[in-house]
C-alpha positions as CSV (number, residue, x, y, z in Angstrom):
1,X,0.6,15.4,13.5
2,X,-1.4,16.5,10.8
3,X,-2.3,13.7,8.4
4,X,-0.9,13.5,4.5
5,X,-2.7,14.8,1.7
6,X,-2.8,14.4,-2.2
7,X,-4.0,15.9,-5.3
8,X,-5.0,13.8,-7.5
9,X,-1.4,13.8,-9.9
10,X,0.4,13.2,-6.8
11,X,-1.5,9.7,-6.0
12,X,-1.6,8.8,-9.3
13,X,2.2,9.1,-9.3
14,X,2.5,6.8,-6.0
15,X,0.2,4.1,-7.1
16,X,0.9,4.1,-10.8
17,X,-2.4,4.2,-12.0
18,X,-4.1,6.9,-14.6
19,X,-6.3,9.8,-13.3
20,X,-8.7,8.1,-15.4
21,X,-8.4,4.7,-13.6
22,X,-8.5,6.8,-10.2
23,X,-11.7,8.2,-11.1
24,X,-13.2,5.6,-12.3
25,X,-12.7,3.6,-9.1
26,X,-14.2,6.2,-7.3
27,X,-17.1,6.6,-9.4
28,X,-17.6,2.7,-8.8
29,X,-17.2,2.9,-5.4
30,X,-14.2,1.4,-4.9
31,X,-11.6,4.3,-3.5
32,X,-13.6,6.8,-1.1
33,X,-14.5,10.1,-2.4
34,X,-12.0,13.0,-1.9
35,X,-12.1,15.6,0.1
36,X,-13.6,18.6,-2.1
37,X,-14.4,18.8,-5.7
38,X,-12.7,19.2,-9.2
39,X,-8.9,20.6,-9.0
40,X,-9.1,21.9,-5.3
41,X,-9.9,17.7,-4.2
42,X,-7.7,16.2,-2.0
43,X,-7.0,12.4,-1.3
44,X,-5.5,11.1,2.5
45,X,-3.4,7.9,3.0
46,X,-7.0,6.1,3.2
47,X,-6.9,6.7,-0.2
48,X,-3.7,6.1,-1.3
49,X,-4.0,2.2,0.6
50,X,-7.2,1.7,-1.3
51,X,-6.4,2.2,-4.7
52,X,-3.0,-0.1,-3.6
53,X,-5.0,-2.9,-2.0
54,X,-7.2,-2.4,-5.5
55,X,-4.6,-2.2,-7.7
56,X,-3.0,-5.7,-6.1
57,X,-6.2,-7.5,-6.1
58,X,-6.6,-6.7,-9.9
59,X,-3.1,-7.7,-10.4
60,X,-3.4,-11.0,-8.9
61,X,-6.5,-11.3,-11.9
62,X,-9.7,-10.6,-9.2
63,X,-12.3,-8.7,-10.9
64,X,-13.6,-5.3,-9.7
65,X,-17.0,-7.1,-8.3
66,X,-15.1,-9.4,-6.4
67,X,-12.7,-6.1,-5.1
68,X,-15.9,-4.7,-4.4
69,X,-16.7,-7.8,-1.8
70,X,-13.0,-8.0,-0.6
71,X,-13.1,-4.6,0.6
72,X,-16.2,-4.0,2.1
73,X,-15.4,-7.5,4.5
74,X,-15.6,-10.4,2.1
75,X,-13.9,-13.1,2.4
76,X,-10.1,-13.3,0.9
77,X,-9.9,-13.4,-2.9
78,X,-8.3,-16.6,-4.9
79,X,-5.2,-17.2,-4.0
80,X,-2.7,-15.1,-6.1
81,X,-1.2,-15.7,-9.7
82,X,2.0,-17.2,-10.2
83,X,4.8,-15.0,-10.5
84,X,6.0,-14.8,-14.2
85,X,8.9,-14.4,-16.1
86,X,9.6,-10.3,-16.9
87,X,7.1,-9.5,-13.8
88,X,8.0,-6.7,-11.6
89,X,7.9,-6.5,-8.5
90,X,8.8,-3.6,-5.9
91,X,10.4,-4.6,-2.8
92,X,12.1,-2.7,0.0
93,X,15.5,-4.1,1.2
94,X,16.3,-2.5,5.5
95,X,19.6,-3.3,7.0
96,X,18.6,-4.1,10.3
97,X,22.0,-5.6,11.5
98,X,25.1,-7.1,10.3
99,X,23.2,-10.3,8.6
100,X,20.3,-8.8,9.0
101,X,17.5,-7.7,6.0
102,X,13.8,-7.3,6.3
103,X,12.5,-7.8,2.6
104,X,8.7,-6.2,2.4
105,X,6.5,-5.8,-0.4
106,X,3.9,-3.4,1.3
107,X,1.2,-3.9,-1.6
108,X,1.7,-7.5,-1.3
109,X,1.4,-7.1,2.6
110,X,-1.6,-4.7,2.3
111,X,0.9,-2.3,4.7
112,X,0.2,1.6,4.3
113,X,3.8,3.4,4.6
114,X,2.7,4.3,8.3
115,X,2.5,0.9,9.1
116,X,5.7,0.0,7.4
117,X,7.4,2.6,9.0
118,X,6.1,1.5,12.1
119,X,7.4,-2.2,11.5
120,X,11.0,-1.1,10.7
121,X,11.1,0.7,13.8
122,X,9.7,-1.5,15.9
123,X,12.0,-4.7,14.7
124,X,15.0,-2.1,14.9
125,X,14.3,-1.8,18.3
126,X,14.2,-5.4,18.9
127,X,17.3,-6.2,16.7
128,X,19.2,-3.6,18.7
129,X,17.5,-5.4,22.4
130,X,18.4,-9.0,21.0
131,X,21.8,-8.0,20.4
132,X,22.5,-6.4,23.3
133,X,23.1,-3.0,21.6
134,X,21.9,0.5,22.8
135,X,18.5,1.2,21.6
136,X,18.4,3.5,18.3
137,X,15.9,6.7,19.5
């Protein structure tokens, strides 16, 4: 399978972040460079779970040095902010089984959406085992 790429609009768009922000971070060092130059550059999943894992480091209140350390090894960051009132948050809800949900914030998780989809399938496979139910393909 050939692995997902971006332009630049189209990750901006997932992570919710400015071009300008986008480039910055690369500039700094932050996000890897893309693949080619100017309007013809393209940006991989890599990318897209960098500027994610940035972009929930800085909205926890870490600065961009200490980003810098966290994701070239360092150790983990302060522990997060308390949630406050009017905060969003983006959370998917799967219906595993009858009484069943798996709650996952992927950003909060550091999950890239392979990974995520991986999960799901692998706990619906185990839901299906535990309850004694034919295995979904």
């Amino acid at each position: 399978m050939t692995p997902r790429s971006f332009t630049l609009d189209e990750l901006c768009t997932l992570t919710h972040l400015p071009r300008r922000t986008v480039r910055y971070y690369v500039q700094m060092g932050l996000v890897e460079r893309p693949e080619g130059e100017t309007r013809a550059a393209r940006y991989s999943e890599r990318h897209l779970t960098q500027l994610l894992r940035i972009k929930q480091l800085s909205g926890d209140g870490v600065s961009l040095e200490r980003i810098r350390e966290v994701l070239a090894g360092g150790d983990a960051p302060l522990a997060p902010r308390p949630r406050q009132a009017g905060q969003v948050e983006v959370r998917s809800h799967v219906h595993v089984a009858p009484g069943i949900e798996l709650v996952i914030s992927a950003t909060e998780a550091g999950l890239t959406p392979e990974q995520v989809r991986t999960l799901i399938r692998d706990l619906m496979r185990a839901a299906d085992k535990a309850l004694g139910q034919d295995p979904q393909p």
